[in-house]
SERO-4910 file (N, C-alpha, C, O; in steps of 0.05 Angstrom, whole numbers):
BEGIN
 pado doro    nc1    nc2    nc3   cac1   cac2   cac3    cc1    cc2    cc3    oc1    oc2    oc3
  Unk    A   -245    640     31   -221    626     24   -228    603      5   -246    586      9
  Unk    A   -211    604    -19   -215    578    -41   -209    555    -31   -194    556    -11
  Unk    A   -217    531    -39   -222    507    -33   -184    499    -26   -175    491     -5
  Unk    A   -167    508    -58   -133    505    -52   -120    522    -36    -97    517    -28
  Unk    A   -130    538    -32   -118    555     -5   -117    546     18    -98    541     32
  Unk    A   -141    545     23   -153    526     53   -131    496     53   -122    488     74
  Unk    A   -125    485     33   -112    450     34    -80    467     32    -64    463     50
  Unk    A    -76    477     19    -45    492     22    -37    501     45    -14    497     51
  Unk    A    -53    517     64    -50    529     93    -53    499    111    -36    486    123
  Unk    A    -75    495    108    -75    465    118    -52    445    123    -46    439    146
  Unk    A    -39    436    104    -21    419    101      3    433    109     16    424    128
  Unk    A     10    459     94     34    477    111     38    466    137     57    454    147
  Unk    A      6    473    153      1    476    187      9    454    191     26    456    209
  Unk    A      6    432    186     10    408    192     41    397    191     53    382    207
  Unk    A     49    410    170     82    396    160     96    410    182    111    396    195
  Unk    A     96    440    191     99    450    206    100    439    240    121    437    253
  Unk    A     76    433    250     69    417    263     87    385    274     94    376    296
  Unk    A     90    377    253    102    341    251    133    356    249    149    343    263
  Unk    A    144    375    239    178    379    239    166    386    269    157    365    278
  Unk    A    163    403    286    165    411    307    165    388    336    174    389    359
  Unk    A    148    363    319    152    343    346    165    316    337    154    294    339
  Unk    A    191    320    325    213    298    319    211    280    340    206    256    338
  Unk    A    217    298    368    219    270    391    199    255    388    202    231    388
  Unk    A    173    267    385    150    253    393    141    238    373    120    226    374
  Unk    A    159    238    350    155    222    322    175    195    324    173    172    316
  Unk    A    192    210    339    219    179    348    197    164    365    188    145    353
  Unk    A    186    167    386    175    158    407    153    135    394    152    111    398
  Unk    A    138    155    378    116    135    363    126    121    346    114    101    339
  Unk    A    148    128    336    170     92    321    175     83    336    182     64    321
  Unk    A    180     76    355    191     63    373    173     47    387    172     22    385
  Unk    A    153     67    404    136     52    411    112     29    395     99     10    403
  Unk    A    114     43    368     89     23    337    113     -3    341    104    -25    347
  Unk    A    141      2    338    151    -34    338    146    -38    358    128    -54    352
  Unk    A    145    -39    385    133    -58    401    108    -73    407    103    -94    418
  Unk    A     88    -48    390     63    -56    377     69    -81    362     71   -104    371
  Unk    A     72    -75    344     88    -94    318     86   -115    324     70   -130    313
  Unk    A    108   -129    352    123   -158    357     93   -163    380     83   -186    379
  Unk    A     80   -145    398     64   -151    413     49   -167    397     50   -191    400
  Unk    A     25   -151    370      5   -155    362     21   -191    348      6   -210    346
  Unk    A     40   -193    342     49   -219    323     51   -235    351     40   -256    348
  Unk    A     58   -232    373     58   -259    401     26   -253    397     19   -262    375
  Unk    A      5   -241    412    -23   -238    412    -39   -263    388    -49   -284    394
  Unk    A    -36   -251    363    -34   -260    343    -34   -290    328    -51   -299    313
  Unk    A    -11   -304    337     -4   -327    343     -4   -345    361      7   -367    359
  Unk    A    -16   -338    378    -17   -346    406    -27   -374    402    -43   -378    383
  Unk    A    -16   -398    419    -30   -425    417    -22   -439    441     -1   -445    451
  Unk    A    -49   -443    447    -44   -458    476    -28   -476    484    -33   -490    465
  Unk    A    -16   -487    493     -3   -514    509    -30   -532    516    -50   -521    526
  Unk    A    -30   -556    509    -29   -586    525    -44   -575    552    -68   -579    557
  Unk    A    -24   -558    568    -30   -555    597    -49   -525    597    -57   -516    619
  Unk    A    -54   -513    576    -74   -496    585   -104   -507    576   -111   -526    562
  Unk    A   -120   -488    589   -149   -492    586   -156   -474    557   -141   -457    547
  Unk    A   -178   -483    548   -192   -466    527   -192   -443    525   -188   -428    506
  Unk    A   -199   -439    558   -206   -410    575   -179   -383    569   -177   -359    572
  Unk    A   -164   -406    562   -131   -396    552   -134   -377    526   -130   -353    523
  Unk    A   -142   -396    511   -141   -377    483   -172   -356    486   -172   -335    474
  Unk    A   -186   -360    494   -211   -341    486   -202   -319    508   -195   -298    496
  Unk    A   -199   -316    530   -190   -294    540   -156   -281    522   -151   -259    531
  Unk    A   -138   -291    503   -122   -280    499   -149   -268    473   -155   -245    476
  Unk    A   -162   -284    450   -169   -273    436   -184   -247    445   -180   -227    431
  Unk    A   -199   -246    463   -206   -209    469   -193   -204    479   -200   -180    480
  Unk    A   -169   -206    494   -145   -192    501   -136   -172    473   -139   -148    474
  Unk    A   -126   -187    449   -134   -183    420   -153   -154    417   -145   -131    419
  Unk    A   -178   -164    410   -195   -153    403   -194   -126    420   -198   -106    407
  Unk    A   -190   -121    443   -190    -98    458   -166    -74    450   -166    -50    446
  Unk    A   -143    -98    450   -117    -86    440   -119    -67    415   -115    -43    414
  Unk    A   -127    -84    397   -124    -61    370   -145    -45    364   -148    -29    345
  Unk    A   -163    -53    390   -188    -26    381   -180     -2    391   -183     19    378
  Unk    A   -166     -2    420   -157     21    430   -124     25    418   -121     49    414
  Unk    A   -110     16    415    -78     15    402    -87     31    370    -76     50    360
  Unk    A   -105     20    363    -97     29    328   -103     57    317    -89     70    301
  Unk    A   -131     64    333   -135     94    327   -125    103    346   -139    121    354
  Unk    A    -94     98    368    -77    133    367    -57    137    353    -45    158    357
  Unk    A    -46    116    328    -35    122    310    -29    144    306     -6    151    309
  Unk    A    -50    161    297    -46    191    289    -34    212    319    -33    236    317
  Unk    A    -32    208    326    -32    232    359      1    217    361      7    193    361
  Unk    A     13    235    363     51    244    375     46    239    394     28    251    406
  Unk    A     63    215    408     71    210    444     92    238    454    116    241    448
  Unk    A     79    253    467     85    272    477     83    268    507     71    251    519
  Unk    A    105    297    518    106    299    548     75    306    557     61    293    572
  Unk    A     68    333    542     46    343    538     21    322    538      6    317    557
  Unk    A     20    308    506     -2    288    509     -8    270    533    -30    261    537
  Unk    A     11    266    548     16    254    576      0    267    602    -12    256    620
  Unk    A      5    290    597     -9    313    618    -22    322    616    -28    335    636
  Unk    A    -41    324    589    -63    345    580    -87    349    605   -103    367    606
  Unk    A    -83    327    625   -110    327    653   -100    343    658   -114    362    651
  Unk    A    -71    355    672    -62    384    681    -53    404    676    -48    422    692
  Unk    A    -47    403    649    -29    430    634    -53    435    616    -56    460    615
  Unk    A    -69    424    604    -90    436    582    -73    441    559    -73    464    551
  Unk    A    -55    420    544    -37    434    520    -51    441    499    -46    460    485
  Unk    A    -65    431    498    -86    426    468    -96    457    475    -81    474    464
  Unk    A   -115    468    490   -128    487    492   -107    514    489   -112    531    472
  Unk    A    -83    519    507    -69    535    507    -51    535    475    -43    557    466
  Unk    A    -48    514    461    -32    513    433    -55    524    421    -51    546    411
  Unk    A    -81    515    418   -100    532    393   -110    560    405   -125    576    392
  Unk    A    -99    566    434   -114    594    436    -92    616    415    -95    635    400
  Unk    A    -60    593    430    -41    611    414    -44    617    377    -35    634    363
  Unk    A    -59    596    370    -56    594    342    -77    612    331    -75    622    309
  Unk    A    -97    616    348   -122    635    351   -118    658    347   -137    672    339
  Unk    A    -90    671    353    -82    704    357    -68    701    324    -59    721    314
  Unk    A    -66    678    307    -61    686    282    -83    677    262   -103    663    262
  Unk    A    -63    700    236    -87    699    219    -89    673    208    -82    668    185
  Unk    A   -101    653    225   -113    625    210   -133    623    215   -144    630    236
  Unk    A   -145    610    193   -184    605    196   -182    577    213   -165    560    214
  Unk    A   -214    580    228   -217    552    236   -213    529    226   -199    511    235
  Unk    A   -227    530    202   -224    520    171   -196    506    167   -195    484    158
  Unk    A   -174    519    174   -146    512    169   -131    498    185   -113    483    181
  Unk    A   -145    508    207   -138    492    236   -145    466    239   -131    449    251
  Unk    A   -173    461    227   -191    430    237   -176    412    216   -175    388    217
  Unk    A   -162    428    194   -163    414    174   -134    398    171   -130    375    161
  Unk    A   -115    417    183    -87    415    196    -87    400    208    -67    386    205
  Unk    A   -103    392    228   -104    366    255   -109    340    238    -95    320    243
  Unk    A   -130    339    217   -136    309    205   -120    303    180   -120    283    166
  Unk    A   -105    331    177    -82    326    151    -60    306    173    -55    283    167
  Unk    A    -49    317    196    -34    314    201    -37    285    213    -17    271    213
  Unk    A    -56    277    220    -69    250    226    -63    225    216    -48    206    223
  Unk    A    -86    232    189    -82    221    170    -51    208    163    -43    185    165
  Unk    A    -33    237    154     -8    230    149     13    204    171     28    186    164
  Unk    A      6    215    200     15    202    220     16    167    222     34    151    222
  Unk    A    -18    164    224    -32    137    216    -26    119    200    -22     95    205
  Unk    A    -25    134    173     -7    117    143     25    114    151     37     95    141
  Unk    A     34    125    163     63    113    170     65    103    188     89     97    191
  Unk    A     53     98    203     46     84    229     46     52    225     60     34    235
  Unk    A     15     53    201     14     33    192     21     17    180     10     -5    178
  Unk    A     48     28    165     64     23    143     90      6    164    101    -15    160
  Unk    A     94     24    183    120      9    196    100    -10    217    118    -23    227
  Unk    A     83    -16    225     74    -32    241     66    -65    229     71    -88    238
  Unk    A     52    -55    203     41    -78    186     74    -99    160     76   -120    147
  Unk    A     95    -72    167    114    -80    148    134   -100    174    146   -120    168
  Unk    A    133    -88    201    147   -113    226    133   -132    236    140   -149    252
  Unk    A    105   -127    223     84   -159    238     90   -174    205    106   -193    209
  Unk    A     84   -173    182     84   -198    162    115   -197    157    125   -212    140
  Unk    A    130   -180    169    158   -192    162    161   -225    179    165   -248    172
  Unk    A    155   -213    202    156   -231    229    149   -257    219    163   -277    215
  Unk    A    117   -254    212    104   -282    204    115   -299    185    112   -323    184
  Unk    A    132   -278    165    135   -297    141    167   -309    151    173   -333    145
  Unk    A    183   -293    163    194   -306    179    204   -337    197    223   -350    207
  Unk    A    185   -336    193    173   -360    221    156   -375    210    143   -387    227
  Unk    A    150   -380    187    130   -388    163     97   -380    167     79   -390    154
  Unk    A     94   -355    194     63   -371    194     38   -346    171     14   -342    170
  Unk    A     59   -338    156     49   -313    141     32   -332    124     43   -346    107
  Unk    A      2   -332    130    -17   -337    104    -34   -324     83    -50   -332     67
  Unk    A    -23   -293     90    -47   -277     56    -11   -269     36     13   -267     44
  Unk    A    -19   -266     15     -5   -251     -7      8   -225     -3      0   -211     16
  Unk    A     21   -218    -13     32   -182    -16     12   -168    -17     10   -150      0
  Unk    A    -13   -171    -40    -35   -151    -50    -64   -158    -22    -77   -139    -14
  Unk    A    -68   -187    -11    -78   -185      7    -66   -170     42    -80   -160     59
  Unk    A    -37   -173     41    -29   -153     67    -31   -119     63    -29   -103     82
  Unk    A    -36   -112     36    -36    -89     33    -60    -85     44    -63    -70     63
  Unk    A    -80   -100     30   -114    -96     34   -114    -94     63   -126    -74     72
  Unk    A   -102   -110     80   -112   -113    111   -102    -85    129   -112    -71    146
  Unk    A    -77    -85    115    -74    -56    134    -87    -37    119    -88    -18    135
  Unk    A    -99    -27     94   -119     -4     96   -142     -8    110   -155     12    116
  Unk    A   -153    -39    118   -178    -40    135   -175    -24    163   -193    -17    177
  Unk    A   -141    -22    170   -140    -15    205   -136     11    193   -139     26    212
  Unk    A   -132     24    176   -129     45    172   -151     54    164   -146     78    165
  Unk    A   -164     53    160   -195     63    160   -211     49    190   -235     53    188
  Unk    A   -208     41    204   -222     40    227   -197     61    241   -206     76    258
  Unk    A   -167     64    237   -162     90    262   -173    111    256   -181    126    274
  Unk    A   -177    116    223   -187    148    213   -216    146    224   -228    167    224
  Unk    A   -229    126    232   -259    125    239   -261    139    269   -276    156    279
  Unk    A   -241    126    277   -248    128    313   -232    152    330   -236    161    352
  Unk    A   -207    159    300   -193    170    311   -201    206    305   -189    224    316
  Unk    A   -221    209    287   -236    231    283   -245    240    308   -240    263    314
  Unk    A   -260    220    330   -270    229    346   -256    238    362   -264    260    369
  Unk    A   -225    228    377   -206    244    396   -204    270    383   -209    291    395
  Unk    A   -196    268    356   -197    296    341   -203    317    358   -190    334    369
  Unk    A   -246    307    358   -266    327    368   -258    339    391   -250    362    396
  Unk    A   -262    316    407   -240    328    435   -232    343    436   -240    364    447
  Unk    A   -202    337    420   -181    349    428   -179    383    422   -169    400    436
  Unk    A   -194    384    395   -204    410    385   -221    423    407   -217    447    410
  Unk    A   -237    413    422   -268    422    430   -273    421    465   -289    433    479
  Unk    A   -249    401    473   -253    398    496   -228    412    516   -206    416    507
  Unk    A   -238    420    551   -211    430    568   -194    408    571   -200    391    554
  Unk    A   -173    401    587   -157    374    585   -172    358    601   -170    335    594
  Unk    A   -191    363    624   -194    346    639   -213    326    623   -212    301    620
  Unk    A   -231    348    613   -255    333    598   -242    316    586   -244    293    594
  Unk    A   -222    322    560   -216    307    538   -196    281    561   -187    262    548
  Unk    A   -191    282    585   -175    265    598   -198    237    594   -197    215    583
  Unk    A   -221    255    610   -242    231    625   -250    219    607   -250    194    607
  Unk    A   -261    239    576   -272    228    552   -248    201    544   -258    183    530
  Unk    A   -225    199    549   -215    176    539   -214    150    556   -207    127    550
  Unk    A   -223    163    578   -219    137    598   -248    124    594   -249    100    593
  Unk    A   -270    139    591   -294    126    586   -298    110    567   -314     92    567
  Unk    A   -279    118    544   -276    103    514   -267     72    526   -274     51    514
  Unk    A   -248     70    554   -241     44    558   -254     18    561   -247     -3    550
  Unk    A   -277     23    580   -294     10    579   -312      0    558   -319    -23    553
  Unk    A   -320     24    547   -339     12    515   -315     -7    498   -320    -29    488
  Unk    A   -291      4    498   -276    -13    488   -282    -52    498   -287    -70    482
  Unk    A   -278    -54    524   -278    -80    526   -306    -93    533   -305   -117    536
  Unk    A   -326    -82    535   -352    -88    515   -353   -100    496   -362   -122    494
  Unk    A   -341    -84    476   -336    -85    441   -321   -103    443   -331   -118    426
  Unk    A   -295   -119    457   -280   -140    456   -291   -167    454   -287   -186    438
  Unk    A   -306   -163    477   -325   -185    492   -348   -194    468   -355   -217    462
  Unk    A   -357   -168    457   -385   -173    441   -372   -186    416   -386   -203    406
  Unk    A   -351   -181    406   -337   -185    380   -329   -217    382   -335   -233    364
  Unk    A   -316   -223    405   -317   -253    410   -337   -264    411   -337   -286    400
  Unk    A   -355   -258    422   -387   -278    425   -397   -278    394   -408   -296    381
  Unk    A   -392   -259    388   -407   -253    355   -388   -266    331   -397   -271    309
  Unk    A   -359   -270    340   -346   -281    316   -327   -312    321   -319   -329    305
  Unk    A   -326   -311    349   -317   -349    360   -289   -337    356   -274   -355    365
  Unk    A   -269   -312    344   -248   -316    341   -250   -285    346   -271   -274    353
  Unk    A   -215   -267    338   -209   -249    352   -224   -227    319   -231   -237    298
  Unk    A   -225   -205    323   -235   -187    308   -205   -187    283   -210   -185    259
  Unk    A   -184   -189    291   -153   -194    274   -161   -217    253   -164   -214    229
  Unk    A   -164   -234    264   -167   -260    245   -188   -262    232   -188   -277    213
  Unk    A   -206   -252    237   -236   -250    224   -227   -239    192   -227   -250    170
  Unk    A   -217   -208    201   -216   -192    176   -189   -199    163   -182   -186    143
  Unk    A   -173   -221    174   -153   -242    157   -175   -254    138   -176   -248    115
  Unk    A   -187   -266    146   -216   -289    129   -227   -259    116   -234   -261     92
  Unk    A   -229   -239    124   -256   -217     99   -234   -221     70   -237   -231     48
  Unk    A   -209   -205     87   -188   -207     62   -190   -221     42   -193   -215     18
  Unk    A   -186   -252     59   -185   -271     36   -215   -280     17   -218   -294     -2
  Unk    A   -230   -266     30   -262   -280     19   -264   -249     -6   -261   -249    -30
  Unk    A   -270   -228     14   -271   -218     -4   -254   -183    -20   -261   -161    -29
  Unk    A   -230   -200    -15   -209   -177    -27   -220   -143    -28   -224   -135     -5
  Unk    A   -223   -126    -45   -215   -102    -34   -251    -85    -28   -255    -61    -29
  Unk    A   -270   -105    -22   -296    -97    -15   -289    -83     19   -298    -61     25
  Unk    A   -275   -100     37   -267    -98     69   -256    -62     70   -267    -42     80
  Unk    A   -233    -66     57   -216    -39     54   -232    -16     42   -232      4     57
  Unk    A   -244    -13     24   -262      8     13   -284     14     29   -288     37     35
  Unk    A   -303     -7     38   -314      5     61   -313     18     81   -327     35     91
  Unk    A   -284      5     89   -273     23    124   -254     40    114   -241     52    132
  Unk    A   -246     48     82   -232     71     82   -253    101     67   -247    124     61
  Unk    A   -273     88     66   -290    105     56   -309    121     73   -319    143     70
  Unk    A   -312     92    105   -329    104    123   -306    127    144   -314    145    159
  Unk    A   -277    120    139   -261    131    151   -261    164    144   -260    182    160
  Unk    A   -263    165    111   -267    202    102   -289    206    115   -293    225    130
  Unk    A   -305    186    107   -337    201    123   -341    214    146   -357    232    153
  Unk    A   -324    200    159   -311    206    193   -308    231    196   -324    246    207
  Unk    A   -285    237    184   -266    258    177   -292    283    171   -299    300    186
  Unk    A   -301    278    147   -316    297    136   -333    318    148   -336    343    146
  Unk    A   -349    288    167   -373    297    182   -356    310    202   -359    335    199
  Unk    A   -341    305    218   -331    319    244   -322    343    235   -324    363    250
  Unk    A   -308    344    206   -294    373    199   -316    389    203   -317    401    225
  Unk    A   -334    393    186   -365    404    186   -367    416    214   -360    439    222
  Unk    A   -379    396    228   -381    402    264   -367    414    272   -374    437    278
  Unk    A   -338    406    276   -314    428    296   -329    458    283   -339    477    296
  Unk    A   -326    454    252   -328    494    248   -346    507    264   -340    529    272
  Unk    A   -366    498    271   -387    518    287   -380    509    319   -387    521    339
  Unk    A   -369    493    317   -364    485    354   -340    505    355   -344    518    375
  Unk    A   -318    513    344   -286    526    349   -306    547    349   -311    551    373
  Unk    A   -323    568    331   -334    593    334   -347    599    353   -355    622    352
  Unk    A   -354    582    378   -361    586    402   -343    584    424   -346    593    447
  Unk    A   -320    568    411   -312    553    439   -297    583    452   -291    603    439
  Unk    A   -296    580    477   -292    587    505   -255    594    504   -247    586    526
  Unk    A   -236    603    492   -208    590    489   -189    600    524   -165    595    530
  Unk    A   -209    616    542   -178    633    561   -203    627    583   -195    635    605
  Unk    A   -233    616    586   -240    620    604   -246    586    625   -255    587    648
***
């Protein structure tokens, strides 16, 4: 199969895919604005007089935990299904079905991070367009138009980073596995919270407010470049992992 065949079946699979889960596309608008107003209270947060220090540094990795695990599921549809995958196995039973047609692996792995991708960027578009509305709002909006652009491709290249790996999963793993594999992610997550505050005195959000402003579109090209890389390398992998996998046993 040619390189435009493979991205034509691909993307089909995908558009296909995204018309088929409207609800679960309402759900994830719905649920990204409450992201939205959360991440802008989080965000802004400023102690009272009557709180302790202890106030803001526990909200700041409150923060930092938040959008590490919140930002890469962007891409993944809030589904009944996504909800149950520990007992129904949807993931496994949808690609065995997709298995009995003529689609290459190839089309399949490629369909999941098309469709990702696509998910993520609108995700981020309505999430980042109800948090600097908010701020500017309320006056506390401090980067430019061309610097809020820069900041949300930085989260958008850390979901395509992290969010490759549920990918693997979801492609590769039964439900339970891919259940437990996310709960384990929780913990490293607030690790990573904890370590990010000791290492930066402030929340991982405001830091890469300051990269923005220091150094404009160096932040974004990095984490959207390490984000294909993501992508790339895992595509590679799934192909020889789907040609083994196990799909009815």
């Amino acid at each position: 199969m040619n390189n435009k065949k493979l991205w034509q079946e691909a993307y089909w699979l995908a558009k296909v895919d995204l018309r088929n889960n409207k609800r679960a596309l309402l759900a994830n608008t719905l649920f990204n604005m409450y992201i939205a107003f959360t991440l802008y209270s989080m965000s802004t947060f400023l102690p009272s007089k009557e709180d302790s220090h202890s106030v803001l540094i526990f909200t700041q990795i409150a923060l930092n935990f938040f959008v590490m695990a919140i930002v890469p599921v962007w891409g993944f549809p809030i589904s009944r299904a996504l909800l149950k995958c520990k007992s129904n196995d949807v993931y496994t039973r949808k690609l065995a079905y997709l298995k009995t047609m003529p689609i290459s692996d190839k089309v399949l792995i490629w369909s999941r991070f098309i469709q990702g991708t696509l998910m993520t960027c609108a995700m981020a578009l309505l999430v980042f367009t109800l948090y600097f509305t908010a701020l500017a709002i309320t006056g506390k909006l401090t980067l430019n138009l061309l610097e809020c652009a820069l900041f949300m491709l930085v989260w958008v290249g850390y979901s395509l980073i992290v969010s490759s790996l549920y990918v693997s999963w979801e492609l590769t793993l039964k439900g339970k596995s891919y259940f437990m594999m996310n709960l384990i992610l929780l913990p490293i997550y607030v690790v990573g919270a904890i370590g990010l505050w000791m290492l930066l005195k402030q929340s991982i959000w405001a830091a890469i407010m300051d990269g923005v402003r220091n150094y404009h579109v160096y932040l974004p090209i990095i984490s959207l470049l390490l984000g294909a890389l993501a992508i790339v390398v895992s595509a590679n992998g799934l192909t020889k992992r789907l040609a083994r996998r196990d799909w009815h046993g």
